[in-house]
PDB file as gemmi writes it, atoms N, CA and C in Angstrom:
CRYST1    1.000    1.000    1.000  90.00  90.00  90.00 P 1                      
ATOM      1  N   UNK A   1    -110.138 117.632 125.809  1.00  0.00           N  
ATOM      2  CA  UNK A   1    -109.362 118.848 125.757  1.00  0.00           C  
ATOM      3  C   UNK A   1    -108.104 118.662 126.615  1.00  0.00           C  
ATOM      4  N   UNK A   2    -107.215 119.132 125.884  1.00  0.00           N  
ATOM      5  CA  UNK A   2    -105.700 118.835 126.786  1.00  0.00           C  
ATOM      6  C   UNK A   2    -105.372 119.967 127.343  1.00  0.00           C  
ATOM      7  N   UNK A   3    -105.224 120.006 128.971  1.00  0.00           N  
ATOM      8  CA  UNK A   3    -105.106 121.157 129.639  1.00  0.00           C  
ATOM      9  C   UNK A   3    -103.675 121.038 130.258  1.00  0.00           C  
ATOM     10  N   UNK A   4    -103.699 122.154 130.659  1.00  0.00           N  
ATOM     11  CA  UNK A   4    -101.618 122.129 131.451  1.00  0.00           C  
ATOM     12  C   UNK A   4    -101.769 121.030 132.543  1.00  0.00           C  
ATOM     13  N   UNK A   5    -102.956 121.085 133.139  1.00  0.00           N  
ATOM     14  CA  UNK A   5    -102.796 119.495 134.372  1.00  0.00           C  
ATOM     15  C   UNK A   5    -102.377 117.910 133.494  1.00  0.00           C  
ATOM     16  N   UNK A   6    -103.002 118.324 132.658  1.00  0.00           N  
ATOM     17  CA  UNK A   6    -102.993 116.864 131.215  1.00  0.00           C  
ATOM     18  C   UNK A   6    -101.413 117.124 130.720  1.00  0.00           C  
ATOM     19  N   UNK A   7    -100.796 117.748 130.595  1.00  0.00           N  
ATOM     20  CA  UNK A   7     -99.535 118.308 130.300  1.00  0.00           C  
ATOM     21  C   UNK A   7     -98.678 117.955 131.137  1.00  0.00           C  
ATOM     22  N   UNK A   8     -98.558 118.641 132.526  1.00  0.00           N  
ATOM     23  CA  UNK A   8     -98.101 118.111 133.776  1.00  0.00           C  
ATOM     24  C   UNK A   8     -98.048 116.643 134.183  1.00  0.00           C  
ATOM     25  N   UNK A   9     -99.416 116.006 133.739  1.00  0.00           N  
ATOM     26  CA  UNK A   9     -99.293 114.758 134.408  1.00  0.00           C  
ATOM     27  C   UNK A   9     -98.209 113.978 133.730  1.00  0.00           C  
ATOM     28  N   UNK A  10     -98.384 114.261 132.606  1.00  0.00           N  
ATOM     29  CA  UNK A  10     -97.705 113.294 131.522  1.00  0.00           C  
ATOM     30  C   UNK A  10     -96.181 113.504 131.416  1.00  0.00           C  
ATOM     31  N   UNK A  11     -95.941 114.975 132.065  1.00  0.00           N  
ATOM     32  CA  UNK A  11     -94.603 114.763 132.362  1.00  0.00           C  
ATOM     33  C   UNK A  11     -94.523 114.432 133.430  1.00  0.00           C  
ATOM     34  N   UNK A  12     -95.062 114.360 134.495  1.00  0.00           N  
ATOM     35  CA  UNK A  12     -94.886 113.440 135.937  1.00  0.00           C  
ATOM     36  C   UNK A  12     -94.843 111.864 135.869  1.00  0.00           C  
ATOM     37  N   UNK A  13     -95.475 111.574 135.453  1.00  0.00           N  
ATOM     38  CA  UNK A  13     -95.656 110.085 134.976  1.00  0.00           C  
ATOM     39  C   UNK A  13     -94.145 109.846 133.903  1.00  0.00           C  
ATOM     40  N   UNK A  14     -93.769 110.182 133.225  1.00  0.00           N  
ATOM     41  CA  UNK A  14     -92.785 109.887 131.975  1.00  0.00           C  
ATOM     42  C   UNK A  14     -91.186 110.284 133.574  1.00  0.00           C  
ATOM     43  N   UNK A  15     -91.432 111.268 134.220  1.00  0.00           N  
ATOM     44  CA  UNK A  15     -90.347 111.237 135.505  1.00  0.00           C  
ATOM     45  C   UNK A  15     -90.382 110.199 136.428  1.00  0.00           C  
ATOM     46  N   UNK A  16     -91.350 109.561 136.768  1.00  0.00           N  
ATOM     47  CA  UNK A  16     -91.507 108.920 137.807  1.00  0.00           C  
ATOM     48  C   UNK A  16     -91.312 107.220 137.122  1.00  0.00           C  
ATOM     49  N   UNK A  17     -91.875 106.873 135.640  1.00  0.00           N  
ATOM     50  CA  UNK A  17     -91.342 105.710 135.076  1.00  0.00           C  
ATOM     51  C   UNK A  17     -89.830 105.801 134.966  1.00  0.00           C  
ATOM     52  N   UNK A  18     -89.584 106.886 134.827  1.00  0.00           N  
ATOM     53  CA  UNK A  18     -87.318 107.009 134.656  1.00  0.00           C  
ATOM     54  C   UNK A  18     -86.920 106.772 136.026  1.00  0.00           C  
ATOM     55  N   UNK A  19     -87.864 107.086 136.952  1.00  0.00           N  
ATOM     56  CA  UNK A  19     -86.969 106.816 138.475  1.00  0.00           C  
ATOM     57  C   UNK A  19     -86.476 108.293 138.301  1.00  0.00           C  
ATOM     58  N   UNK A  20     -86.912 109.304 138.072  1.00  0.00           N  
ATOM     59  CA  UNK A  20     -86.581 110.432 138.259  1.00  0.00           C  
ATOM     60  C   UNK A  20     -86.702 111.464 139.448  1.00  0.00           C  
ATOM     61  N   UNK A  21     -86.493 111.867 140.465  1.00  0.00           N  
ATOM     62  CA  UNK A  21     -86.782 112.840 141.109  1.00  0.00           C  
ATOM     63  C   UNK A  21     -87.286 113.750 140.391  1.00  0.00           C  
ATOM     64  N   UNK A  22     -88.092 114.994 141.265  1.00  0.00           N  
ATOM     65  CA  UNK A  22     -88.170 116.124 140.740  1.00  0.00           C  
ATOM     66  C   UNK A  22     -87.049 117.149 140.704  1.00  0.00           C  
ATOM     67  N   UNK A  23     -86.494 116.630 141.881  1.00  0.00           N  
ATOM     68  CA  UNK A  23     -85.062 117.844 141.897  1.00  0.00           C  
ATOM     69  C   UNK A  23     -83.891 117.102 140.752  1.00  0.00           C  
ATOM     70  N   UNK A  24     -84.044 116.294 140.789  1.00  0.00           N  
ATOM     71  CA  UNK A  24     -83.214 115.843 139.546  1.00  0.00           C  
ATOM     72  C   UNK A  24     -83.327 115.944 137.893  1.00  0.00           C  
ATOM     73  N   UNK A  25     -84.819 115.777 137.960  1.00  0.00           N  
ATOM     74  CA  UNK A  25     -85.103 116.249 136.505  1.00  0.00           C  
ATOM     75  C   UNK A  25     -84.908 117.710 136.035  1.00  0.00           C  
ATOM     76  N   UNK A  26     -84.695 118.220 137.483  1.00  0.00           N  
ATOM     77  CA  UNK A  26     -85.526 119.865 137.132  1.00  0.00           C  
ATOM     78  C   UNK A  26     -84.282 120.536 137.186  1.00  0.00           C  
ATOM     79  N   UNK A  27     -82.989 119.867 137.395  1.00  0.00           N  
ATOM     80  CA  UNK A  27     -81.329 120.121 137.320  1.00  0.00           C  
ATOM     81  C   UNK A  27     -80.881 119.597 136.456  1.00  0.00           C  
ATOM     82  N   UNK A  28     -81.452 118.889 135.591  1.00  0.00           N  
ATOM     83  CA  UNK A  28     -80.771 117.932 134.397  1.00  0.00           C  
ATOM     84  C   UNK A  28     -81.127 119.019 133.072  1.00  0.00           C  
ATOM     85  N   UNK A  29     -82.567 119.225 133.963  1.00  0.00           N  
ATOM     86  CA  UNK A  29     -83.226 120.361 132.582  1.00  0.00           C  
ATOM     87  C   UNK A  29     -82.901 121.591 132.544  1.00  0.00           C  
ATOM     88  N   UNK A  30     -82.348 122.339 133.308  1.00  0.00           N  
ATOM     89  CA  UNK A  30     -81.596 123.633 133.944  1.00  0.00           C  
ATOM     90  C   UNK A  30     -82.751 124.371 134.120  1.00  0.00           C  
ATOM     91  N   UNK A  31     -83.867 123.867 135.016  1.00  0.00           N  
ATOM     92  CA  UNK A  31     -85.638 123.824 134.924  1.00  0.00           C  
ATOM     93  C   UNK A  31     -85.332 124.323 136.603  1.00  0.00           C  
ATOM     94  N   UNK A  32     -85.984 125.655 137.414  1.00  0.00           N  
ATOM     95  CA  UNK A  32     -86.158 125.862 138.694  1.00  0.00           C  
ATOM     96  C   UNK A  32     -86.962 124.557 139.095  1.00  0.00           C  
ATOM     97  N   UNK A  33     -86.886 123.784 140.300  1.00  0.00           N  
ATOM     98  CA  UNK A  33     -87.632 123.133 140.967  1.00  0.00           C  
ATOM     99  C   UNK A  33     -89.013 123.595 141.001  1.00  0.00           C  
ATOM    100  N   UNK A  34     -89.176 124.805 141.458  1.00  0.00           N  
ATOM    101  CA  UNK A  34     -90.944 125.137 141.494  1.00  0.00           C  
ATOM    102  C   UNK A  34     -91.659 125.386 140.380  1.00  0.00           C  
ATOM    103  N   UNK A  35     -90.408 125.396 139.221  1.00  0.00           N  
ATOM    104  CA  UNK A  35     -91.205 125.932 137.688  1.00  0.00           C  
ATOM    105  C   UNK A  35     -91.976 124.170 137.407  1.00  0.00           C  
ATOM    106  N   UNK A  36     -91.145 123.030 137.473  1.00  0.00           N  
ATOM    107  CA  UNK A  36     -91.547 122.199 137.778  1.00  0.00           C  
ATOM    108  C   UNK A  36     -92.505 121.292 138.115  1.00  0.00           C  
ATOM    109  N   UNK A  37     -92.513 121.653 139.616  1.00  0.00           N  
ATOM    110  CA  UNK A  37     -93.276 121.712 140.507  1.00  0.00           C  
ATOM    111  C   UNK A  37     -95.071 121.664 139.960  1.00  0.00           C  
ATOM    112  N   UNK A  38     -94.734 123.864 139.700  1.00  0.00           N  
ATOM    113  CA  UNK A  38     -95.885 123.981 139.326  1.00  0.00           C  
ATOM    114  C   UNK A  38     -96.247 123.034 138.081  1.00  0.00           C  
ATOM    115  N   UNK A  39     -95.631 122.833 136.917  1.00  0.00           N  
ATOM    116  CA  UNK A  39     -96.610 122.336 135.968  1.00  0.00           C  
ATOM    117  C   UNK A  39     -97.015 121.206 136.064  1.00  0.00           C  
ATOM    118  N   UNK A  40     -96.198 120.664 136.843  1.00  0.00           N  
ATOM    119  CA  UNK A  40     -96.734 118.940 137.601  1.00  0.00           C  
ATOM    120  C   UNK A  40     -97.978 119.556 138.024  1.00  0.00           C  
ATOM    121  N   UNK A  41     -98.524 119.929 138.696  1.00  0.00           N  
ATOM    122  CA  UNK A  41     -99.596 120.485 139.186  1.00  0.00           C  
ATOM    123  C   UNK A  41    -100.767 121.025 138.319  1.00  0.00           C  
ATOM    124  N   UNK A  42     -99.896 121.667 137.127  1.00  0.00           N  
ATOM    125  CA  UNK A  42    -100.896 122.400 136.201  1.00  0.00           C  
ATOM    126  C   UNK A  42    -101.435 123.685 136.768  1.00  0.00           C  
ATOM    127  N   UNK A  43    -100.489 124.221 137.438  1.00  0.00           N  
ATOM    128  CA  UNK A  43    -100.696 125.786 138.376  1.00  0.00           C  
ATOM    129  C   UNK A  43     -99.828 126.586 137.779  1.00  0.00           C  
ATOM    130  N   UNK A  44     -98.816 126.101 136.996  1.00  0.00           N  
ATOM    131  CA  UNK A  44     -97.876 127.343 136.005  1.00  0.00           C  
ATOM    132  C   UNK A  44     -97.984 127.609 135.049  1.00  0.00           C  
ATOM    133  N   UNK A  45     -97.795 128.749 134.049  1.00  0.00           N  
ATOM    134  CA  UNK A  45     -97.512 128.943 133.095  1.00  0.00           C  
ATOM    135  C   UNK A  45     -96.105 129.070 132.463  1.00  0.00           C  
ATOM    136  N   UNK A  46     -96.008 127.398 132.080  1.00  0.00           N  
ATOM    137  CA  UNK A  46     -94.616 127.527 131.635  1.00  0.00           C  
ATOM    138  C   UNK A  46     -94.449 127.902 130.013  1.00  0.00           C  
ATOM    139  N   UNK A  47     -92.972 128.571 130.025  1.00  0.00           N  
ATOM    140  CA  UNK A  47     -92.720 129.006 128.577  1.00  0.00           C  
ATOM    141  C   UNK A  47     -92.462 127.408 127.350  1.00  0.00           C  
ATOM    142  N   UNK A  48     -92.427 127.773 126.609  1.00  0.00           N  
ATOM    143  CA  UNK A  48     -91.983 126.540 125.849  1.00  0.00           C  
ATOM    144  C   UNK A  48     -90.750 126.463 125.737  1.00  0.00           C  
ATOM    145  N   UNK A  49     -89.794 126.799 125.648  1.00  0.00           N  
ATOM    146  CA  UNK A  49     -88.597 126.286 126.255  1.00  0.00           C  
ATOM    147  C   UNK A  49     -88.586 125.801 127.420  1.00  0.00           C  
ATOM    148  N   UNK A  50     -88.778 126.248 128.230  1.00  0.00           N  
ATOM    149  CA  UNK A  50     -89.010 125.346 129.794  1.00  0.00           C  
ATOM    150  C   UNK A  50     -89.078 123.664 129.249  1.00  0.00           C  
ATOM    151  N   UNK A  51     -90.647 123.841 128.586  1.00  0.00           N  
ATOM    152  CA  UNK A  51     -91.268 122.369 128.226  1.00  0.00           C  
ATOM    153  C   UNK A  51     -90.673 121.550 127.003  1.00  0.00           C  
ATOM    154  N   UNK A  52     -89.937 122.632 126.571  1.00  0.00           N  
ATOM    155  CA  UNK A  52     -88.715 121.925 125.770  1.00  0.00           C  
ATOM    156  C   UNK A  52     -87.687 121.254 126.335  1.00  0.00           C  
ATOM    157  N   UNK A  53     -86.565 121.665 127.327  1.00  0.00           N  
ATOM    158  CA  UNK A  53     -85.992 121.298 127.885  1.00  0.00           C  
ATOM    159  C   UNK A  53     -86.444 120.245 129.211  1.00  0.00           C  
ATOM    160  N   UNK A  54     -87.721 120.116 129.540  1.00  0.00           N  
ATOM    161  CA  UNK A  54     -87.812 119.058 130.423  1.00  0.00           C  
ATOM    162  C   UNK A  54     -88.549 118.034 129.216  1.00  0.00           C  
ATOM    163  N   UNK A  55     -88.821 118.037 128.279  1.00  0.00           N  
ATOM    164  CA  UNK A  55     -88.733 117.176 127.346  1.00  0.00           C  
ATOM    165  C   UNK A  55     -87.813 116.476 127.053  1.00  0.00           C  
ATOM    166  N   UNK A  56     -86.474 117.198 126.391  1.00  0.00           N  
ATOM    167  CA  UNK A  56     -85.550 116.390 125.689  1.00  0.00           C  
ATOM    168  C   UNK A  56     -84.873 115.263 127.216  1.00  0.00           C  
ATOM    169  N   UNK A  57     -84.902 115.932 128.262  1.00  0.00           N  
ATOM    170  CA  UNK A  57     -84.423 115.245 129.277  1.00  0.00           C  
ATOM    171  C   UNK A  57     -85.041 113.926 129.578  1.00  0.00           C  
ATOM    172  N   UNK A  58     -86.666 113.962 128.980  1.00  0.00           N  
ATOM    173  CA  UNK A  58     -87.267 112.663 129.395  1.00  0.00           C  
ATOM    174  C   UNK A  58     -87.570 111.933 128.245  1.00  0.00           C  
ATOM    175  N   UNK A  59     -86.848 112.429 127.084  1.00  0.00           N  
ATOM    176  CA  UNK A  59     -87.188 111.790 125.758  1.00  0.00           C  
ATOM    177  C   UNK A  59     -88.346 111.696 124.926  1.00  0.00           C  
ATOM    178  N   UNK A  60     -89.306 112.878 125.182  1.00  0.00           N  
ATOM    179  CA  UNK A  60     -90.693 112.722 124.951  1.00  0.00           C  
ATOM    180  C   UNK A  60     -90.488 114.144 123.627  1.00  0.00           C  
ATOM    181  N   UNK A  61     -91.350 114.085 122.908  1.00  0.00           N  
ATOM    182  CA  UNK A  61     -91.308 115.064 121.468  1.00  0.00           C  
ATOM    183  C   UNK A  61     -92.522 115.347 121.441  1.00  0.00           C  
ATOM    184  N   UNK A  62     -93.202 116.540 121.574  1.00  0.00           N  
ATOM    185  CA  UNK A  62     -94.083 117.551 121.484  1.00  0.00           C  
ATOM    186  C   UNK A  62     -94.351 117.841 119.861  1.00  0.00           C  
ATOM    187  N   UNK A  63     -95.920 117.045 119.233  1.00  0.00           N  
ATOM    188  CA  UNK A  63     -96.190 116.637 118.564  1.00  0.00           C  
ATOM    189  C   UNK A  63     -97.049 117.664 118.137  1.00  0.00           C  
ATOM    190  N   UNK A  64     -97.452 118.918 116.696  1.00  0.00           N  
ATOM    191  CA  UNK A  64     -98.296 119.569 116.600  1.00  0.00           C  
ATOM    192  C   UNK A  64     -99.215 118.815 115.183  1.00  0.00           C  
ATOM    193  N   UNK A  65    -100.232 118.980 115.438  1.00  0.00           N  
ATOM    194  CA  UNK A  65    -101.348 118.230 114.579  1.00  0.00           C  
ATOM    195  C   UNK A  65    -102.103 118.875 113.520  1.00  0.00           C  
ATOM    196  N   UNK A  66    -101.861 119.314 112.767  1.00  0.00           N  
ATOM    197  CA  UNK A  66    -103.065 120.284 111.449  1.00  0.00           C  
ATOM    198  C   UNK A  66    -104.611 119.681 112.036  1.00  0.00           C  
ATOM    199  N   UNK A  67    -104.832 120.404 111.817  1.00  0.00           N  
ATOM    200  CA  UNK A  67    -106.616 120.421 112.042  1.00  0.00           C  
ATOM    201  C   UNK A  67    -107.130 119.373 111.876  1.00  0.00           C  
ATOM    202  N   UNK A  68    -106.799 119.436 110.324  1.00  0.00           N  
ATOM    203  CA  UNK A  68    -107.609 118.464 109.262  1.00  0.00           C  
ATOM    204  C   UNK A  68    -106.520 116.504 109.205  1.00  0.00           C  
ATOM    205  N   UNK A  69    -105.626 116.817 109.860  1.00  0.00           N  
ATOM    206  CA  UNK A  69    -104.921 115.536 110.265  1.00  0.00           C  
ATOM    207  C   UNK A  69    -106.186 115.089 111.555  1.00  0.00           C  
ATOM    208  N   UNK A  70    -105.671 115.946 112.470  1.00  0.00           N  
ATOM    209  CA  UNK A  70    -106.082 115.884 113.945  1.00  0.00           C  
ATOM    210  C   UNK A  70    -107.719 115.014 113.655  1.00  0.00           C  
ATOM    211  N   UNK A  71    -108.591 115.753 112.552  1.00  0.00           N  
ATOM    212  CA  UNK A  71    -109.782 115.216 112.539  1.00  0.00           C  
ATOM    213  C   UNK A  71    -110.209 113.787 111.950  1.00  0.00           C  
ATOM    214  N   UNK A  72    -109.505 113.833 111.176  1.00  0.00           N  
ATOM    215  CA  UNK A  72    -109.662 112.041 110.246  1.00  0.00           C  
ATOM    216  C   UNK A  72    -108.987 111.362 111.366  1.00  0.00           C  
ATOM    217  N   UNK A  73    -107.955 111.443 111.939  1.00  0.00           N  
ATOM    218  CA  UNK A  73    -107.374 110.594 113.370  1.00  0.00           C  
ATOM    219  C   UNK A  73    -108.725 109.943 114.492  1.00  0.00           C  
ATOM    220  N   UNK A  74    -109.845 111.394 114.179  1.00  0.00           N  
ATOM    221  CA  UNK A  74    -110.728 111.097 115.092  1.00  0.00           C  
ATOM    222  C   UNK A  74    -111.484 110.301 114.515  1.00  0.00           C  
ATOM    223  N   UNK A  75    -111.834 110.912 113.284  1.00  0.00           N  
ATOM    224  CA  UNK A  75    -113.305 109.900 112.743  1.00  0.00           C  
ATOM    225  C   UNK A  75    -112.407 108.507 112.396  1.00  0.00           C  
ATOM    226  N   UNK A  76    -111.209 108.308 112.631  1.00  0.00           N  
ATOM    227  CA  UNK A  76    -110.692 107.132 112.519  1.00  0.00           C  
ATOM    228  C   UNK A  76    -110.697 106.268 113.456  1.00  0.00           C  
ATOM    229  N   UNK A  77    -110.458 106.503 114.521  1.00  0.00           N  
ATOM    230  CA  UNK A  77    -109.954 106.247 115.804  1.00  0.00           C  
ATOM    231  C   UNK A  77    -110.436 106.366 116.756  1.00  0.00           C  
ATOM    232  N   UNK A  78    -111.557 107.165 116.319  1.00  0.00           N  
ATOM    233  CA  UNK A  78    -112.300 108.035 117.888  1.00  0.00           C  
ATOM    234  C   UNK A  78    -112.055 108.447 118.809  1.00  0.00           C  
ATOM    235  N   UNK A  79    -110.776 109.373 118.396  1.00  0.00           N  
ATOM    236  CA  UNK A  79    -109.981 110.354 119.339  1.00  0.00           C  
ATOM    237  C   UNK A  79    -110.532 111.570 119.259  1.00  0.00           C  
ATOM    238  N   UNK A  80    -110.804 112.791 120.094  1.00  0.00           N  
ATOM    239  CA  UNK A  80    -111.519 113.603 120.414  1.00  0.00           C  
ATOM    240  C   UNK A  80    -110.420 114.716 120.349  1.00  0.00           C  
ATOM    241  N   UNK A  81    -110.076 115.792 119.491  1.00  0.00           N  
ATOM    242  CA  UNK A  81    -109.397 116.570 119.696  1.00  0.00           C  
ATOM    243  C   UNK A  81    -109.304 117.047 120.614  1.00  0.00           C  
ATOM    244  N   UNK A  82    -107.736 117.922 121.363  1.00  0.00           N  
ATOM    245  CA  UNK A  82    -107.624 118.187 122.261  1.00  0.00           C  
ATOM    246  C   UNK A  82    -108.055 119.885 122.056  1.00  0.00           C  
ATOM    247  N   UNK A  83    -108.006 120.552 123.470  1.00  0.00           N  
ATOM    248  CA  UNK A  83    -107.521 121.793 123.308  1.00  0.00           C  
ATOM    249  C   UNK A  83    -106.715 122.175 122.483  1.00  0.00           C  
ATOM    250  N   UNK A  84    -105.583 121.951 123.275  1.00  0.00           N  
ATOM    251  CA  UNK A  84    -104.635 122.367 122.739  1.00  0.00           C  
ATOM    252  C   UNK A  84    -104.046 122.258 121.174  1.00  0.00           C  
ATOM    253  N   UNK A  85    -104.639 121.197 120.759  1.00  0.00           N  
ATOM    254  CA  UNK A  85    -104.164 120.579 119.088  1.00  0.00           C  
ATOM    255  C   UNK A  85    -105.312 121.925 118.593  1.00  0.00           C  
ATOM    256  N   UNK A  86    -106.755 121.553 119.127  1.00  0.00           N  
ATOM    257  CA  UNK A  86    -107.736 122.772 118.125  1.00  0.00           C  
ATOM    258  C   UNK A  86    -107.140 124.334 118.140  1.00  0.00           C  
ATOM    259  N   UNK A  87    -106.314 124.558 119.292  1.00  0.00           N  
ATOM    260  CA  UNK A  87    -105.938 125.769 119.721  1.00  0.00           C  
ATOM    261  C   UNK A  87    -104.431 126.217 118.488  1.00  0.00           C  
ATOM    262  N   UNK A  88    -103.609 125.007 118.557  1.00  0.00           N  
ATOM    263  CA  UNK A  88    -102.598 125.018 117.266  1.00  0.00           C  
ATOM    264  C   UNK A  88    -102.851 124.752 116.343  1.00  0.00           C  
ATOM    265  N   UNK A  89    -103.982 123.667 115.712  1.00  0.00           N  
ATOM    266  CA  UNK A  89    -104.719 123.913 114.678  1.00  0.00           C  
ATOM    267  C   UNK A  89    -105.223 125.046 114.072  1.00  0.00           C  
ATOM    268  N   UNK A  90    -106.126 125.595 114.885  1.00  0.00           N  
ATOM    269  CA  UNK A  90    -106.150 127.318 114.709  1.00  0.00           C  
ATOM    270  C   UNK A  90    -105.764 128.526 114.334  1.00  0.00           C  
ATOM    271  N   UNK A  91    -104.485 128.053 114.995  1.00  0.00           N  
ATOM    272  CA  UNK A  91    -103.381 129.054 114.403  1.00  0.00           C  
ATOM    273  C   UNK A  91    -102.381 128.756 113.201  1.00  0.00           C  
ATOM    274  N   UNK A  92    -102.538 127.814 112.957  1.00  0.00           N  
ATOM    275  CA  UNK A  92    -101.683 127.049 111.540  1.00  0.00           C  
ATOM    276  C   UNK A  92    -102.989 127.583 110.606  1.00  0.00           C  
ATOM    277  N   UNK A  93    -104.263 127.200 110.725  1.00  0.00           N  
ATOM    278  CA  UNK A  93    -105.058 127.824 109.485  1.00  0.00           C  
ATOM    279  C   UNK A  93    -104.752 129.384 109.330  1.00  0.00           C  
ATOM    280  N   UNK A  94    -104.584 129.965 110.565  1.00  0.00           N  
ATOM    281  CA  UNK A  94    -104.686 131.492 110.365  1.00  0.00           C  
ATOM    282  C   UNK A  94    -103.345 132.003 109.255  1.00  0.00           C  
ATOM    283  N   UNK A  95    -102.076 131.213 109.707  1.00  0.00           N  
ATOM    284  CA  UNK A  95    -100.733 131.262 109.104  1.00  0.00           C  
ATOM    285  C   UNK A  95    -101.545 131.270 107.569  1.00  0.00           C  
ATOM    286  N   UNK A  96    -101.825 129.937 107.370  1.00  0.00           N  
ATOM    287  CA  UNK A  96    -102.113 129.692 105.980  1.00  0.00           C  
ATOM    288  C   UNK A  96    -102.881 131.015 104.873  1.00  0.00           C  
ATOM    289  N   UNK A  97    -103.523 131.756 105.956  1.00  0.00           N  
ATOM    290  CA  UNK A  97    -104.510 132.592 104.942  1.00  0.00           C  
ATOM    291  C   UNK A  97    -106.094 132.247 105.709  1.00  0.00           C  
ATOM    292  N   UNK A  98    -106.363 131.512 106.371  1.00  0.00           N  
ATOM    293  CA  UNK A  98    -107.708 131.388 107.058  1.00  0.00           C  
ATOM    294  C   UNK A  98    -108.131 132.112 108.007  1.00  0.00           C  
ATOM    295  N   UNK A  99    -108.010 133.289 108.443  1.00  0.00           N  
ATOM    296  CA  UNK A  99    -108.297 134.199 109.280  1.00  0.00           C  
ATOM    297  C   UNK A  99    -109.981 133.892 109.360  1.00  0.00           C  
TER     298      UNK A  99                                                      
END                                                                             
């Protein structure tokens, strides 16, 4: 399950391979330092723009998965859906008519 700490890390790690500061990333991204901060941590609730914009800054693209992709990936691969993919999965069936 992919949680905001799993979120955070991966943008900490993708800053810290650039040689990035935090105060630098978080001014490049027009991102408050503690908004930051927190999701490095996985203690905020950031908006998606936030995580948009400290994205494009680190070159990373926020990937959404259909359900039924997400699952053959697994029985392929033996990747374990995340939260978050079952959680947007979820809501893409509901769009569709799957309530």
């Amino acid at each position: 399950m992919t949680t905001l700490l799993d979120i955070g890390s991966k943008i900490r790690t993708a800053r810290q391979r650039q040689q990035l500061s935090a105060s630098a990333l978080a001014e490049k991204s027009r991102v408050h330092r503690n908004t930051l901060s927190a999701l490095e941590q996985g203690t905020g609730n950031v908006e998606l723009n936030t995580l948009l914009a400290l994205c494009e800054q680190l070159g990373l693209d926020i990937v959404l998965t259909p359900r039924e992709t997400a699952a053959s990936a697994e029985a392929a691969y033996g990747e374990q859906l995340t939260g978050l993919q079952l959680r947007i999965s979820e809501r893409l069936a509901r769009g569709k008519g799957g309530q």
